[in-house]
Each structure stands twice: as structure tokens, then as C-alpha cells.
C-alpha positions as CSV (number, residue, x, y, z in Angstrom):
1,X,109.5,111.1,115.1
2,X,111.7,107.7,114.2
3,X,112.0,105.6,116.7
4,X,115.1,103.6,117.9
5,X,114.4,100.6,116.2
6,X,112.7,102.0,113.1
7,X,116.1,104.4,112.8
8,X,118.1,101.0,113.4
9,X,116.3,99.2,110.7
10,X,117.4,102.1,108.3
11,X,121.1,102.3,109.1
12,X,121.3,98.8,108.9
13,X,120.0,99.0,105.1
14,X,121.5,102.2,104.4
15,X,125.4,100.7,105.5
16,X,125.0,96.8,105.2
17,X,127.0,96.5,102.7
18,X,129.4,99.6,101.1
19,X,128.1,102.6,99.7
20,X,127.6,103.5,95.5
21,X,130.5,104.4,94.6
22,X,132.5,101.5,95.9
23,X,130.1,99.0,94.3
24,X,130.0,100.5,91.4
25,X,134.5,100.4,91.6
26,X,134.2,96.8,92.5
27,X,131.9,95.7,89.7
28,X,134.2,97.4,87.2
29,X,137.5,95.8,88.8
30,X,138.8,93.1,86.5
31,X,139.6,91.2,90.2
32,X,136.0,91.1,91.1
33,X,135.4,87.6,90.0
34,X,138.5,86.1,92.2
35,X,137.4,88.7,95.1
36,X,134.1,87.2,95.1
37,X,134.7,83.5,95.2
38,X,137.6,84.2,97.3
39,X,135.2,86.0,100.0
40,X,132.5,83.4,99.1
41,X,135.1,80.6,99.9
42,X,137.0,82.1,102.9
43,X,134.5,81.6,106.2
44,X,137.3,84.0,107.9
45,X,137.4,86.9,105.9
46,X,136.0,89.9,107.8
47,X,132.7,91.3,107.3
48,X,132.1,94.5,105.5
49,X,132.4,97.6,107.9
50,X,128.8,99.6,107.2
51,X,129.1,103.6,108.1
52,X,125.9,105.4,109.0
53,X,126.0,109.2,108.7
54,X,123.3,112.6,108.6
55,X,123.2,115.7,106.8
56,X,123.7,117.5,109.5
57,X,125.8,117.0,112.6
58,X,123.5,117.7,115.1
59,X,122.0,114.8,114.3
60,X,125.0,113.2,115.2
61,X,124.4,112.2,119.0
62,X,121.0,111.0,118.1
63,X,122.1,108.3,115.8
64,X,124.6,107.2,117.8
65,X,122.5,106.9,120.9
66,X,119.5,104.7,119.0
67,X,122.4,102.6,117.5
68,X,123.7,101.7,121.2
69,X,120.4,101.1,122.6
70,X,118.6,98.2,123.2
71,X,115.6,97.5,121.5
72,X,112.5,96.4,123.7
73,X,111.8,92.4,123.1
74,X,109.3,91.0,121.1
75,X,106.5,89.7,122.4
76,X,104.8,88.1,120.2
77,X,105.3,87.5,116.2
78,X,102.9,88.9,113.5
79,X,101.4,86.5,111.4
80,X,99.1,86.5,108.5
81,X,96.7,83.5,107.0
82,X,98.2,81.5,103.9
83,X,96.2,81.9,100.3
84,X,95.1,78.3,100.6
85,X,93.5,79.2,104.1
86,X,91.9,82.6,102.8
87,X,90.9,80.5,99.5
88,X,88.7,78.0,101.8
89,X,87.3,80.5,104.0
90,X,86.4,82.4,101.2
91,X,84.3,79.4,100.1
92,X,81.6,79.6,103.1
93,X,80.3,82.8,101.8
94,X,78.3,84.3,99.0
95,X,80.2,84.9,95.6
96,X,79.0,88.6,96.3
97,X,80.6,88.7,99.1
98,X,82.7,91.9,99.9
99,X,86.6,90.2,100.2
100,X,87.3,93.0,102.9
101,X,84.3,91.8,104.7
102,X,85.7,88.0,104.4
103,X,89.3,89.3,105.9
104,X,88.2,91.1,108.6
105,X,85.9,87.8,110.1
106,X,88.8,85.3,109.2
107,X,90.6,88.0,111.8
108,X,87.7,87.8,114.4
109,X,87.2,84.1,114.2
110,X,90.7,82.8,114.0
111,X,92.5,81.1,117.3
112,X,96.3,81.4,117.6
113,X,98.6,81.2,120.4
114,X,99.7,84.2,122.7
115,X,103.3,84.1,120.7
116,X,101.7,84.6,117.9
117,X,98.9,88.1,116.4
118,X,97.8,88.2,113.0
119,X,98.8,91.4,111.4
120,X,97.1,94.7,110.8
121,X,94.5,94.1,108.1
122,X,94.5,98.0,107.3
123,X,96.5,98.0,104.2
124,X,94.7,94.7,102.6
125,X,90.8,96.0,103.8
126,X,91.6,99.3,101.9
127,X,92.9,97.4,98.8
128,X,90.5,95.3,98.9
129,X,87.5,97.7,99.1
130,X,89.5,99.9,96.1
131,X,89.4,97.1,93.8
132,X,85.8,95.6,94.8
133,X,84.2,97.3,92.0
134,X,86.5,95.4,89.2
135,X,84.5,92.1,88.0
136,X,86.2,88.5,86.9
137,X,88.6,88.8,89.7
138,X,88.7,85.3,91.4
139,X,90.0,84.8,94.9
140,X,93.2,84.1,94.4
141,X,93.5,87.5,92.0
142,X,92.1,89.5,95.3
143,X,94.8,88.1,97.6
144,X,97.4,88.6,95.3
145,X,96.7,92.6,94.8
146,X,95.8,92.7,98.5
147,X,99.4,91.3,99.1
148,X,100.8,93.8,96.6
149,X,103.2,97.0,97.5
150,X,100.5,100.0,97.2
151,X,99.1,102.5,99.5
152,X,95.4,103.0,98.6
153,X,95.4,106.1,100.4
154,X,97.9,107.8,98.6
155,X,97.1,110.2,95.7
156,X,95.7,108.5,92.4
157,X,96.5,105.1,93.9
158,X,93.3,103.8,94.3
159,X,92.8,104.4,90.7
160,X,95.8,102.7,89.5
161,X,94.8,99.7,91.5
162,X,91.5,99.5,89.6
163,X,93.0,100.2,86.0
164,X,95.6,97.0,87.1
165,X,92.6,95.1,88.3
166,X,90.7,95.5,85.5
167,X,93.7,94.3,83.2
168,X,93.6,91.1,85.0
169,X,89.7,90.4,85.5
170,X,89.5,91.6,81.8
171,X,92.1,90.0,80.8
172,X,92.9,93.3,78.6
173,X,96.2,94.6,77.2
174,X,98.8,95.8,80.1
175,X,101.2,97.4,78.2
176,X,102.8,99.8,80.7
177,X,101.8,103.0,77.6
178,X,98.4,101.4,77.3
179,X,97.3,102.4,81.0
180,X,95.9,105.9,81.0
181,X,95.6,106.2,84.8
182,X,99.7,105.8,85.0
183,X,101.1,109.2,85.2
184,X,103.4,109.3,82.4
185,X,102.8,112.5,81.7
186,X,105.1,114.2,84.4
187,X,108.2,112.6,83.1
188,X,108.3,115.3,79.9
189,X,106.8,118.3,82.2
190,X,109.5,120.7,83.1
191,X,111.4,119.9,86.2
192,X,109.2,122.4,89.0
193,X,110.9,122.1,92.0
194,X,108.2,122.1,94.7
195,X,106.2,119.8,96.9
196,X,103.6,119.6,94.2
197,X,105.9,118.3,91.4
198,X,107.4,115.8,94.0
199,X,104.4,114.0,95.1
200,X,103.8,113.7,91.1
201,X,106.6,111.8,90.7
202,X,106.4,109.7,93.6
203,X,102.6,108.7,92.2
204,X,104.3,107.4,88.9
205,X,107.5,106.0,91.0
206,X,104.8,104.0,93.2
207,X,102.6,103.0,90.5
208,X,105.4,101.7,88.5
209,X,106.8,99.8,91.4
210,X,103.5,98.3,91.7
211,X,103.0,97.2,87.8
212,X,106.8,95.5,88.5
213,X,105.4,93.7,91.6
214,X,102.5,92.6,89.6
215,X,104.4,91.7,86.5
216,X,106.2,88.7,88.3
217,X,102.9,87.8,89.5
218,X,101.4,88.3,86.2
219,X,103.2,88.1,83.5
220,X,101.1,87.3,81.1
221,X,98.9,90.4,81.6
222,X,101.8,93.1,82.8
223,X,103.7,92.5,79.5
224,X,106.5,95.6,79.3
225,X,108.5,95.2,82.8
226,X,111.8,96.1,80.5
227,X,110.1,99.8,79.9
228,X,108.9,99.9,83.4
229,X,112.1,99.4,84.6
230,X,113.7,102.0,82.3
231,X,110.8,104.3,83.2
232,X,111.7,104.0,86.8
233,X,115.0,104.9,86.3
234,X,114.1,108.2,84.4
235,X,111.6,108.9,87.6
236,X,114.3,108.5,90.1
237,X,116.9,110.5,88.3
238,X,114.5,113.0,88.9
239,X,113.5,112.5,92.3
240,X,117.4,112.6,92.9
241,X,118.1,115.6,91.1
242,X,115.0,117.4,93.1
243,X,116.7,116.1,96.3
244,X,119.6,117.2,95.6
245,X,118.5,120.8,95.0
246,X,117.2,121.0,98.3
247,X,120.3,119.7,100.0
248,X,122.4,121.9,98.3
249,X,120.3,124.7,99.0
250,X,122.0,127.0,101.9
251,X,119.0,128.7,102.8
252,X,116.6,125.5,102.6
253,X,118.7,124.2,105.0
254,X,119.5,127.0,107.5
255,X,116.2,127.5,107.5
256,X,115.4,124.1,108.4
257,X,118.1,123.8,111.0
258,X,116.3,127.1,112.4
259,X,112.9,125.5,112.8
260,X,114.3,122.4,114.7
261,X,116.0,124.5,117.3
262,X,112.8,126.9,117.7
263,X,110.7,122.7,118.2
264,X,113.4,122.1,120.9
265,X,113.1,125.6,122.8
266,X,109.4,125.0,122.9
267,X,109.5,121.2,123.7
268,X,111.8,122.6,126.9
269,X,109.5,125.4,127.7
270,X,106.7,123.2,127.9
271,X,108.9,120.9,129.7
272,X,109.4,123.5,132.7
273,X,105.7,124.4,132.3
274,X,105.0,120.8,133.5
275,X,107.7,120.2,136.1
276,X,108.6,122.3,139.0
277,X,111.4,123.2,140.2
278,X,110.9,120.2,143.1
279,X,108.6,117.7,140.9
280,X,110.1,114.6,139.6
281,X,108.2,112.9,136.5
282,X,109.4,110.2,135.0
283,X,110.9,111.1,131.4
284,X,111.4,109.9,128.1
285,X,114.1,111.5,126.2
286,X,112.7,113.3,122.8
287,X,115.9,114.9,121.1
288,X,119.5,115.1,122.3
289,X,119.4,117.1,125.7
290,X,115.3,117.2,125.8
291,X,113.3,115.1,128.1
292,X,109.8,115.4,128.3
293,X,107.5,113.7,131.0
294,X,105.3,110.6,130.0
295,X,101.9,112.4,130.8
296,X,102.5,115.5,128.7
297,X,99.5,116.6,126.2
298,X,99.6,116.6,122.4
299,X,101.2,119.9,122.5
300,X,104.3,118.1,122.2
301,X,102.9,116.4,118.8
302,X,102.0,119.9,117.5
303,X,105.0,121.2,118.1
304,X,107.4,118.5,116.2
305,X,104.8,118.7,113.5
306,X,105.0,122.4,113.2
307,X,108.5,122.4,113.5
308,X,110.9,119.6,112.5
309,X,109.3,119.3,109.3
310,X,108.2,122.6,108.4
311,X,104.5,121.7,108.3
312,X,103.0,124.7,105.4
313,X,106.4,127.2,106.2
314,X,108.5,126.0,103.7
315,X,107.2,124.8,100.3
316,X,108.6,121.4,99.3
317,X,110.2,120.4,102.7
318,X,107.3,118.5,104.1
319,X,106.9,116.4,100.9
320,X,110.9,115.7,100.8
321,X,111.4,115.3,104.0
322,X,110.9,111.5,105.0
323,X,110.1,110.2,102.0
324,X,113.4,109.3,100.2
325,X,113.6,105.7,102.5
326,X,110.5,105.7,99.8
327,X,112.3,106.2,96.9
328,X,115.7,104.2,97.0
329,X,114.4,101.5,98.7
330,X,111.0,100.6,97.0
């Protein structure tokens, strides 16, 4: 389930600006220059007109209704301690000291004002407990990696993490092809379109988007960004050319679009199973034409899980589905 504002946040990066093609016609117009400092200079020229679409049409009403509605207020904005606060903090304890353990009672102990919450510390505990081991990392290297773009729960990223960590506490070679734990190996496999052979190439496409994170942080240690770069590209040819199987694919998508009306005949039987015919609950709308009641069970959960994405019925959808904001927009 995406809600409104998460399904705002990617319409308004998927249109802000125009879409591939059109860039890639501007760039190669021998106008662009004048266009650009003639927009650049002209306050009154109008703003680009970004169009938001979806595969499938059904999904039409749905977009259109999160983009009209009003998103709740914030309360109160997330915040997170500067390095030169964690770096002092950090001083009052032991050297041996897990960092995690130092995070988690800067969190308890800190005083802020009620327009203000520091931010989940989920991501940077679990970073910091995967690279604990590493030695010769000072302070400033932990924040840095606990700052960094990586999942520690996804698969072989907690390894990756050590093998960078080590780099920099070793001060060893990172040369992108000098890092076993980076799956290069999938890039000269043959192209296996399934979920398996997907998630493969998201590990590299992850870990390679981290060594680029920490090669602006790092240069001196993460030495090839050029080759990680090109590598990245090779990856997400791939990952495009795998998408693009599966979108193409009449029966993929029939049976897809088969599944999500079974989720919404079930979501409305269980609907009626709650409401009588003279009971009024209060409702929150699910999918176009669905309500469901505020007080409903998890059954609702299982169902969407069972049914929008496929869950084990169809081999690949699952681990395609919802992960391409992933991809193009690391």
C-alpha cells in the first residue's frame, strides 16, 4: 500500500521536469545554450508542465485522487544530531564502546522542543552494529558509514559494509575489482529472468551506489568511481531490460490485473462481513470504489499481500514489483 503523500512524493520526481526523451532532444539541440539562459534569465517564462501516468488505467482514478488530496500537516520536524555533537558525546565513553550503544543514549538523553523529534535511529544502529567488528575506524569514519545510503538488512549488504569498512580502517586498496564481496560476477551470467536473478542485480546496483556515496567521502581509499559509474550503467541496462520483459509480457500482466481484482472482491466481502446492512462505521477508502472500516483485522493486510503483489503466485513479480523507484532513483 502507497500512501497519498508517499505516491505524491513520486509523481512529483517522476514529472518535475520532462521525460527522457525530451531531455535527451533538448541536449542535442544546437539552441539549447540560448534556451537555457534565456529561461534562466526570463523570471516569466512558464514552468515545465510534469505528466504523471500508470501502466494500467485502472490505476488511473487512484492517482488522480492522491494528487488532489490534502496531505495531513506536519507536526513536528525530524531532526538528527550534527557529527561535531555525536563526536563529543562519543568522548564520555569507553574507546570500546559499541557506537550503536552511544546513538541510542544520545537519543534517550537528548532535550528538544515539541516542534522538533530526532529521527529513527533504525537504519544507523543496524549499520553501526554491521561494521562494529572492523578495527581503526575512528568516530568520524562510524558516522560517516552510518550516514551512508545502505540497507544492512538487505541481502549481502551487511557484508559489503564490512569489506568498505575495512578499506578505510585498513587503509587498504579500494579498487572497485579488488573487493571480492562486490557481486561482479552477475554482470557476465546469462540474463535469467526471475526474481532470483533480480535481487542479484539489485545487490551489485546497491553496493555500487554505496562505493559512489563513499567515494566523495573518501576518495582517497574508493579510488575507481569512473568504473563504478560505468559498472552501474551496465547493471541498470539490465535491470531495464528485465523490466521491460515483464511489462511487455501479456500474460504477466493479465495475470496480475487478475490478482488485484480477486484482493478487491475479498477486501469488499470482508467489508460486508463487518458492516450490516444498518451499521455505520467510519471508513477509510483502500482502492477506487473500496472502503473498509477503521477497526478491521489484519485480514485486510493479508489479503493485499496475497494479492496485489502476487506474494509466491507468480515468480519474479514480487521482486519487480516496487522496487524500480529503487533503481532509477538511487
Amino acid at each position: 500500500m502507497i500512501e497519498y503523500a508517499q505516491l505524491k512524493q513520486i509523481a512529483g520526481r517522476a514529472g518535475r521536469y520532462r521525460t527522457v526523451d525530451q531531455a535527451e532532444r533538448l541536449v542535442n539541440s544546437p539552441d539549447n545554450a540560448s534556451m537555457d539562459s534565456q529561461n534562466f534569465s526570463n523570471p516569466t517564462t512558464p514552468p515545465s508542465l510534469g505528466l504523471v501516468t500508470s501502466l494500467d488505467a485502472a490505476d488511473m482514478p487512484m492517482i488522480r485522487k492522491a494528487m488532489e488530496a490534502e496531505l495531513d500537516p506536519m507536526m513536528s520536524a525530524g531532526i538528527f544530531p550534527p557529527t561535531s555533537v555525536l563526536t563529543k558525546f562519543a568522548t564520555y565513553f569507553p574507546p570500546s564502546t559499541s557506537f550503536s550503544y552511544i546513538l541510542v543514549r544520545l537519543h534517550e538523553l537528548s532535550l528538544r522542543h515539541p516542534r522538533y523529534h530526532l529521527c529513527d535511529l533504525k537504519d544507523q544502529i543496524a549499520i553501526a552494529d554491521a561494521i562494529q567488528p572492523v578495527q581503526n575506524l575512528t568516530i568520524h569514519d562510524r558516522i560517516v558509514f552510518c550516514a551512508s545510503p545502505a540497507n544492512s538488512r538487505a541481502p549481502g549488504m551487511r557484508t559489503i559494509l564490512q569489506a568498505f569498512a575495512r578499506c578505510v580502517g585498513e587503509h587498504s586498496s579500494g579498487a572497485l575489482l579488488e573487493i571480492p564481496e562486490i557481486p561482479l560476477g552477475v554482470l557476465t551470467e546469462e540474463m535469467k529472468v526471475n526474481r532470483e536473478y533480480m535481487e542479484r542485480l539489485e545487490s551489485l546496483h546497491k553496493a555500487l551506489i554505496l562505493y559512489l556515496w563513499l567515494s566523495y567521502r573518501f576518495a582517497g581509499v574508493f579510488i575507481n568511481q569512473a568504473m563504478a559509474f560505468y559498472v552501474k550503467s551496465l547493471v541498470e541496462a539490465k535491470i531495464d531490460r528485465m523490466l521491460a520483459e515483464y511489462s511487455a509480457s501479456p500474460a504477466i500482466r493479465g495475470n496480475i490485473r487478475k490478482m488485484r481484482e480477486e484482493a478487491l472482491r475479498q477486501i469488499s466481502k470482508l467489508n460486508k462481513s463487518f458492516a450490516g446492512p444498518e451499521t455505520s462505521q467510519p471508513e477509510t477508502e483502500i482502492r477506487e470504489g473500496i472502503s473498509v472500516s477503521e477497526d478491521q483485522p489484519d485480514q485486510l493486510v493479508e489479503i493485499l499481500q496475497q494479492y496485489t503483489h502476487g506474494g509466491e503466485q507468480l515468480d519474479g513479480i514480487e521482486g519487480v514489483d516496487g522496487r524500480r523507484a529503487e533503481t532509477i532513483s538511487p
